[in-house]
N, C-alpha and C positions, 0 to 999 in steps of 0.2 A: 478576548477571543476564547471559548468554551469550547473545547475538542472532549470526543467521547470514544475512547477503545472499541471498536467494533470484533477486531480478531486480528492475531498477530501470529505468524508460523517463523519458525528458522529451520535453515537447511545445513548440512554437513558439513559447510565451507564456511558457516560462521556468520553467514548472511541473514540478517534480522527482517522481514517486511513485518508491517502495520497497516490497518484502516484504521484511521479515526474518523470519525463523525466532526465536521465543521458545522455547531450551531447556528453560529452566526455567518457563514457564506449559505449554509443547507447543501453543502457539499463532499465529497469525500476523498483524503489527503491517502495516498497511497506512497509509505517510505519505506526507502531499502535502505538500511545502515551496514558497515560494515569496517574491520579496523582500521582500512584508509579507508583515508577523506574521501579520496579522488573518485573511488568506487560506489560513493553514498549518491542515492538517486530519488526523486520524487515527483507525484504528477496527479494531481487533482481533476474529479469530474464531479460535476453537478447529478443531487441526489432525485430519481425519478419521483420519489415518495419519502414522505416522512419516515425516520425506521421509529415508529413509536412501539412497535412488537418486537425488531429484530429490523434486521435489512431486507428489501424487497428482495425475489432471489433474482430479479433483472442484473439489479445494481450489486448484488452478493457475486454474480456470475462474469461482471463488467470487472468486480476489483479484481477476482482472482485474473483475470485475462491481463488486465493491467504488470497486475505481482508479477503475474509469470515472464513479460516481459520486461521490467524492470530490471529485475532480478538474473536474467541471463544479462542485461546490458552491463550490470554491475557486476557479474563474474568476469564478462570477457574483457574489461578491464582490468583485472586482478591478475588475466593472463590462463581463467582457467578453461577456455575455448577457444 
């Protein structure tokens, strides 16, 4: 399975998201890591368009929406909402 870094941000808490690029599904893996496990989250959506330039900004617009809720799911676990 070939995965390709799209864009990766962290926030003040420590909390890592990623897109990568699934070649071979042609979809895209949205992870939120963090130093527990428990808090570590992830959730994949099929890509509208090939990113052979960069990411559609549909799908560029879809991850962040994704991240952004991931990423509170995996604080309010950690206890920090």
């Amino acid at each position: 399975m070939s995965k390709s870094l799209m864009w990766t941000a962290k926030d003040a808490r420590g909390l890592t998201v990623q897109c990568l690029f699934n070649e071979d599904a042609r979809s895209y893996e949205m992870t939120v890591s963090a130093q527990s496990a428990r808090a570590c989250r992830s959730e994949a959506f099929l890509a509208s368009t090939e990113p052979v330039f960069g990411m559609d900004p549909n799908d560029r617009a879809l991850s962040v929406q994704v991240a952004d809720r991931l990423m509170h799911d995996a604080a309010r676990s950690l206890g920090d909402f």
